[in-house]
Steps between C-alpha positions, in 0.01 A plus 500: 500500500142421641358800278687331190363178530176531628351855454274380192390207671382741748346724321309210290379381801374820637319645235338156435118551514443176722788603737333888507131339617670264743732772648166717526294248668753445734496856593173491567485234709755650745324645766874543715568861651804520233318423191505833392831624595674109447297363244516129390730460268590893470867408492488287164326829399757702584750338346311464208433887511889519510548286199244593272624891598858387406419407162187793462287238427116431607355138492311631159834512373572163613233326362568680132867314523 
């Protein structure tokens, strides 16, 4: 039901440019022991993985919809 109603959303908002530079600035920044085995936000990446796997697509293929 969740993938249904809010996998594009999701997807949108991953493969978003701004969202990419913020997400890798933030990644950066962390200087915690986990931030290379727990990365910030590396579960909204996953799941975005997941979704954009489910429907073999690639954010390139998003933004040509």
């Amino acid at each position: 039901m969740a993938y249904d109603h809010f996998s594009y959303d999701v997807e949108k908002a991953w493969c978003n440019n701004d969202v990419q530079r913020l997400i890798r600035e933030a990644r950066a920044a962390d200087k915690s022991t986990t931030a290379k085995v727990d990365p910030i936000y590396g579960n909204f990446e996953k799941l975005v993985t997941q979704y954009l796997a489910k429907e073999h697509q690639s954010c390139d293929d998003l933004e040509n919809q």
